[in-house]
N, C-alpha and C positions, 0 to 999 in steps of 0.2 A: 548593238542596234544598227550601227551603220552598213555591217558586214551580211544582217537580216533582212538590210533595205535594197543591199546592192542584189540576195539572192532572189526575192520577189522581181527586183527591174529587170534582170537578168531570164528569169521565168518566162517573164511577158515580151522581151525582145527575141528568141531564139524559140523558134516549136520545140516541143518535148523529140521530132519524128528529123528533127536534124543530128547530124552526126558528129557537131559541134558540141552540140547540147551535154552528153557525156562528158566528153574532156573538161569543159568548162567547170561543172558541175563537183569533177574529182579534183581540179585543179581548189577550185574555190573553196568546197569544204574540207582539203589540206591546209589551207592559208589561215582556215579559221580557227581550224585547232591548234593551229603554231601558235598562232595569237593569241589566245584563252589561253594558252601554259603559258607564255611569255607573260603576261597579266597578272594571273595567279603566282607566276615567280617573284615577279616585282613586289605586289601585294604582301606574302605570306612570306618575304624572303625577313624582314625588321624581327618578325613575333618569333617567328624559328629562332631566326641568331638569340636574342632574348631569353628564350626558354631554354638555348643549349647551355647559355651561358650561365643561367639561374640553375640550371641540374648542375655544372659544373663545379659552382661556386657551392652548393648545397652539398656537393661529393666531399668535396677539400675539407666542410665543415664540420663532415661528421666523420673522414679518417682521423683529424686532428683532436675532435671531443668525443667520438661515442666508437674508437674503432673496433672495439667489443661486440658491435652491434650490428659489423658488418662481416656478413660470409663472403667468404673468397672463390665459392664455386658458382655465385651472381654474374649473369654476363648484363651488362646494361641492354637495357630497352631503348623504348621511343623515348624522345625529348622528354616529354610531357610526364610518360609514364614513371621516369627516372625522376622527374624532378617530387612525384607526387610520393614517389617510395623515399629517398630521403629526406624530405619535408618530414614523414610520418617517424623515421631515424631519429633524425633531429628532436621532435617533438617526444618521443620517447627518452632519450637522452636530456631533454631536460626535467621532465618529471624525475628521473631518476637522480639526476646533478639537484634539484631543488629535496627532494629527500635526505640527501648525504649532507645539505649544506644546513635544512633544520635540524637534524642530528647534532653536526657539530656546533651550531649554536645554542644549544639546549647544551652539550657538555660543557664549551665557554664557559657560560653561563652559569652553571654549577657548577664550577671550576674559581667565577670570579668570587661569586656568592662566599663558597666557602673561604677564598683570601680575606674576603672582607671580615668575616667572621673574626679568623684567625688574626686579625689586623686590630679589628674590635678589644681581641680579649688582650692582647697581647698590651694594646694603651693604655685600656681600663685597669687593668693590674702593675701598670709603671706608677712608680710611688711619686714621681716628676710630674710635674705639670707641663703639659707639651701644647702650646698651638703651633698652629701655622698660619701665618699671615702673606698675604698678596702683596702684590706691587704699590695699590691703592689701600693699604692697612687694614683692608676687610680679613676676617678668618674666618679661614677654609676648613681648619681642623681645630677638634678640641677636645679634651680627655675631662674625662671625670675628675681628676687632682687639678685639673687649671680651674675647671668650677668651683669646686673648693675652695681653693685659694684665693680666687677675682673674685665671686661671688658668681650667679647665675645670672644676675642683671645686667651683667655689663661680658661675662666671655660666655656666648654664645654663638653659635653657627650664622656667619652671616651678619653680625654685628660690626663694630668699628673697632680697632686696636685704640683707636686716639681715646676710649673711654678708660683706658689701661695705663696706658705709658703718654708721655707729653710726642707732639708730632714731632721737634726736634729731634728730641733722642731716636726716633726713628729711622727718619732720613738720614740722620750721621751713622746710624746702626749700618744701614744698607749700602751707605758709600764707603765705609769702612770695612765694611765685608768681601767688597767687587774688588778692592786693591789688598785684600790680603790674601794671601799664599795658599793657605790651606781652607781657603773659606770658611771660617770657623773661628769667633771671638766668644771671648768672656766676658759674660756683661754684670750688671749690679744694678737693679733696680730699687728704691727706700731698703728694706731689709731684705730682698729675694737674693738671692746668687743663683748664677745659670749660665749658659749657655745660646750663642746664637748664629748656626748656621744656615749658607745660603744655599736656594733651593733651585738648580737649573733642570732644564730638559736636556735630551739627548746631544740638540743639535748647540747645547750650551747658554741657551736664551735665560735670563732669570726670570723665574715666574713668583717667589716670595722668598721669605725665610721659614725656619724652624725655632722657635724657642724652645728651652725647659727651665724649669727652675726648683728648687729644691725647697719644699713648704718649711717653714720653723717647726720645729716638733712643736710647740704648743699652739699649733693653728687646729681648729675643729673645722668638723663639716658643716658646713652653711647649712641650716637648718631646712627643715625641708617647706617649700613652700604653698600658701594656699590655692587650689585651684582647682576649675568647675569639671563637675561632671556633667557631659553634653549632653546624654544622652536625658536630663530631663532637665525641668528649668531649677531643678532648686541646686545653691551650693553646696557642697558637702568638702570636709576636711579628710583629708590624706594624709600620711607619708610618701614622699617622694623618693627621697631615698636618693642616690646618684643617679646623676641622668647619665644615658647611656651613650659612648661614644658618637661623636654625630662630626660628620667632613661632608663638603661636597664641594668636589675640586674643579667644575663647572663655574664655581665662584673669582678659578682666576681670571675667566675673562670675561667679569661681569663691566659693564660702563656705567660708572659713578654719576650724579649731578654734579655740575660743578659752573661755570660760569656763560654757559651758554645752553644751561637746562633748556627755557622754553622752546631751544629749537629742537630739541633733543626728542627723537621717536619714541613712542609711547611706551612701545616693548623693552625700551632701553632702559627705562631709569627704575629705582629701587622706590619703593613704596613701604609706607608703613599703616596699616589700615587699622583703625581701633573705635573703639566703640567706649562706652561709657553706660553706668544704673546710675539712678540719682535718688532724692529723698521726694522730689517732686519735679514738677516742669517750669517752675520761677527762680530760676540762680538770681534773679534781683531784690526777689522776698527771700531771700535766704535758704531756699534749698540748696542742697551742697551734695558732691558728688560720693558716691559708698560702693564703686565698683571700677577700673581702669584694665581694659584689654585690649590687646594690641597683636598683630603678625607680622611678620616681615614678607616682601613680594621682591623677587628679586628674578631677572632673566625669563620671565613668565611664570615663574613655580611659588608655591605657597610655602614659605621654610619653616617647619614644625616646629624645630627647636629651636629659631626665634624665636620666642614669643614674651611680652609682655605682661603678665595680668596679677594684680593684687587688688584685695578689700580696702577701702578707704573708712578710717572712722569720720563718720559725718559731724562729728561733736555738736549732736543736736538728732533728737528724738526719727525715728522711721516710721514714719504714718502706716498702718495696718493697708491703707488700700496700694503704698509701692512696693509692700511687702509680696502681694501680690501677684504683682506682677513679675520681680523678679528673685525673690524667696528670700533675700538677704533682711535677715534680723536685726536687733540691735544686740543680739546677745552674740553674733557672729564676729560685729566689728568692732566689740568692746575697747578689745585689746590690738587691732589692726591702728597701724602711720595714719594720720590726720594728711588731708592732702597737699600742706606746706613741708612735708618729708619726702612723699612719692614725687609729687611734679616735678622737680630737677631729676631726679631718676628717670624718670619717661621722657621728658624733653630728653635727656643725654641717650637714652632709647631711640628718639626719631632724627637722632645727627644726621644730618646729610642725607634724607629722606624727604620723598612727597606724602604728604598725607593723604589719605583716602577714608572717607567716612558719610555715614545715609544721613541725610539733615544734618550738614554738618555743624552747621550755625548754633543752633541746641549744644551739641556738645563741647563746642569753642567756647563757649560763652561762660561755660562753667569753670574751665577750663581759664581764660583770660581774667576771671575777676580774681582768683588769685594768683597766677602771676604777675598781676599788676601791685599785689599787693606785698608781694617778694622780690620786687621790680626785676623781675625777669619777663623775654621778650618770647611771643609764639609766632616766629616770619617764617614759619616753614608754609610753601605752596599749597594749597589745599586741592584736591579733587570730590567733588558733591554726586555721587553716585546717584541721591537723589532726581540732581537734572539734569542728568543724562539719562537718566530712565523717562526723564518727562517728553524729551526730545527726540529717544530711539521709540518708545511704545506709547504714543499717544493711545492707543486703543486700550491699553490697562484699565480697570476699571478707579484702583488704586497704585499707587506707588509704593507701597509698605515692601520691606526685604521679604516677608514670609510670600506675599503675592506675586514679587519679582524673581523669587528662587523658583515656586511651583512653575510658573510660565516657562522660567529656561530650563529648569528638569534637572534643579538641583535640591540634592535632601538636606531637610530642614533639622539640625541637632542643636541644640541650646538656646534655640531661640529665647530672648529676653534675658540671658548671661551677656556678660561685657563680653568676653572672651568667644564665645559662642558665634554672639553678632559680628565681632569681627572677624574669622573665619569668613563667616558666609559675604560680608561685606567685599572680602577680597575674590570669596569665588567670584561674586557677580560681576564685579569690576573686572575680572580676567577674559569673562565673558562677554561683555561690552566692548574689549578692544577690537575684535574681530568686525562688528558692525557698526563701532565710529571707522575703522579701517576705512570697508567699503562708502561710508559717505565724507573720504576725501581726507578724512579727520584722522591725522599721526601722527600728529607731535602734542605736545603740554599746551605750547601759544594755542592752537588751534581749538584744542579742547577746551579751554579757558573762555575763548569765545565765544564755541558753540553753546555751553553754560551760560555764558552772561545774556543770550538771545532768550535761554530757557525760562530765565529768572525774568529778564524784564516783561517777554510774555505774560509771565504768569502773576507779575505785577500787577499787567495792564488787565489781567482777565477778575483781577479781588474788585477793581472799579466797579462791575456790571453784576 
């Protein structure tokens, strides 16, 4: 502009018919085109260096991963052009790099699948009984001959060694083990003889032990036990048969409850979610409970074979209308444990677990009238899935699990089975973690309170 102002003054001071006028004219519109490239140089000199250096760098990336992909009879082009040709190099080379790379995940894969297999059969068929136990006494692994032998209630995937063996004997196992040579003792439990090696990683860190033990020849197989079909509501009687080898070594670095739970993140701690059938809805008139299922929830995952679940004999008549509801007979639980047999079983089930359960107050209640009359104590933590569903989804029409499962878009299988509901009790509570997350809500303390606001609301709202 200023160069356009000086040619117009310049116009109007000198006539066209002087002979200045020329010179000036060629001198002027020399000066100006120097200056417009000088400008332009300045200008477009950052974005050039930029883009040579981005073709540059884009050249090196693809001699080094795609040089298959480059002919040698290519002379490079313009900045720009070169950059846009191996951009397109690049890009090509990684569709092709991400091909080669699902392939060999897909053979991994069926590669690991098949060890696991072969890992399977090879336990299943040891006439030993083999777990593995963690640092924290959890097992990680467990064969068919240690079910056998413990029983299914107590060695199970995910369970506590301390329902097995006393903690001492543990703890001496393990520091007995670090200070010996061959890592590897003989141990003697009441009647088992075995064996108990320790179990490190590469870099030598211990992550548990190995037991086996050698069953008495006149030990039978644990009989097989009763348990629901989900797929409708009514119970039906099986053989089980051995359960099939079941590990999952995720569990060595699962984080226990232990003395500073409530501060403890939600996703951290081990849960035990269970449900209960009953003969009616008055455990103070003497309804009594005819059904206990339970799962374990451990690192975010639903562990399958934990689980819980037996018929309780109610020792006392099943009304035709809870028959109903959840198909258990009296001809079912004739010959089923009275619930002064199961309850320490299933307490010894939720050792060192939070519980989780829908109204849970209903099922504690049945739950506490005989323990108190076995003087045994139920202090394990509770979590009421109910009011957190009262607090995440005011807009629900109901709170019932079958209404709170279809909302979150999970399938409904056994509803009204003890076992059934609690599955689904834990899907939804896994579901919940996610959206107490986002409102601030992440530990036990916190949830405890967010519950107790739920409750007394809903206190305050029975007034009106």
């Amino acid at each position: 502009m200023p160069f356009l102002a000086g040619l117009i003054w310049l116009y109007f001071q000198i006539p066209s018919k002087d002979a200045r006028f020329t010179f000036y004219l060629f001198v002027y519109g020399f000066a100006y085109a120097f200056w417009s490239l000088f400008l332009m140089m300045l200008i477009y000199r950052g974005p050039l260096t930029e883009i040579r250096r981005l073709a540059r760098q884009a050249e090196i990336l693809v001699m080094e991963h795609a040089r298959d992909l480059v002919r040698e009879e290519e002379a490079p082009g313009h900045s720009l052009e070169a950059l846009a040709n191996y951009l397109e190099k690049l890009g090509a080379a990684f569709r092709k790099r991400s091909l080669e790379l699902e392939r060999l995940v897909k053979e991994t894969t069926a590669r690991l699948r098949l060890e696991k297999d072969v890992l399977s059969l090879i336990l299943q068929n040891i006439a030993e009984a083999v777990l593995v136990v963690s640092k924290d006494f959890r097992i990680v692994l467990v064969n068919p001959a240690a079910v056998r032998l413990f029983g299914p209630e107590k060695a199970f995937l995910g369970g506590s060694a301390l329902s097995l063996f006393e903690r001492d004997f543990l703890v001496s196992l393990f520091e007995k083990l670090q200070t010996s040579e061959c890592n590897c003792l003989p141990v003697r439990v009441n009647s088992f003889k075995g064996s108990a090696c320790l179990l490190r990683d590469e870099n030598g860190t211990v992550l548990g032990m190995v037991l086996s033990f050698t069953a008495p020849a006149s030990a039978e197989a644990v009989p097989a036990k009763t348990i629901e079909d989900l797929s409708s509501l009514k119970i039906t009687e099986r053989p089980e048969g051995w359960r099939p080898i079941a590990y999952d070594f995720d569990l060595f670095e699962s984080i226990h409850p232990g003395a500073e739970l409530l501060k403890k993140p939600l996703r951290e701690l081990v849960y035990t979610a269970f449900d209960t059938e009953t003969t009616g809805l008055e455990p103070s008139r003497g309804d009594r409970i005819v059904a206990i299922g339970a799962v374990r929830i451990e690192k975010g995952k639903i562990l399958k074979d934990a689980i819980f679940h037996t018929l309780v004999n109610p020792e006392r008549p099943i009304p035709p209308s809870a028959t109903k509801i959840h198909g258990i007979t009296e001809e079912m639980v004739k010959d089923k444990p009275p619930l002064r047999e199961v309850l320490p079983k299933f307490l010894a089930f939720c050792r060192d677990t939070v519980l989780v359960a829908h109204n849970a107050a209903f099922d504690l209640k049945f739950l506490e009238i005989e323990a108190e009359k076995l003087g045994l104590k139920i202090d394990f933590p509770v979590v009421d899935t109910l009011f957190i569903s009262y607090g995440l989804f005011e807009e629900f029409e109901d709170h019932n699990l079958d209404t709170i499962a279809e909302k979150l878009g999970i399938p409904v299988a056994g509803l009204h089975s003890a076992l059934g509901d609690a599955f689904l009790t834990a899907e939804i509570y896994l579901r919940f973690i996610p959206h107490l997350e986002r409102r601030g809500i992440k530990t036990l303390e916190e949830l405890f309170a967010f519950c107790r606001k739920m409750y007394a609301l809903k206190k305050l709202q029975q007034q009106f």
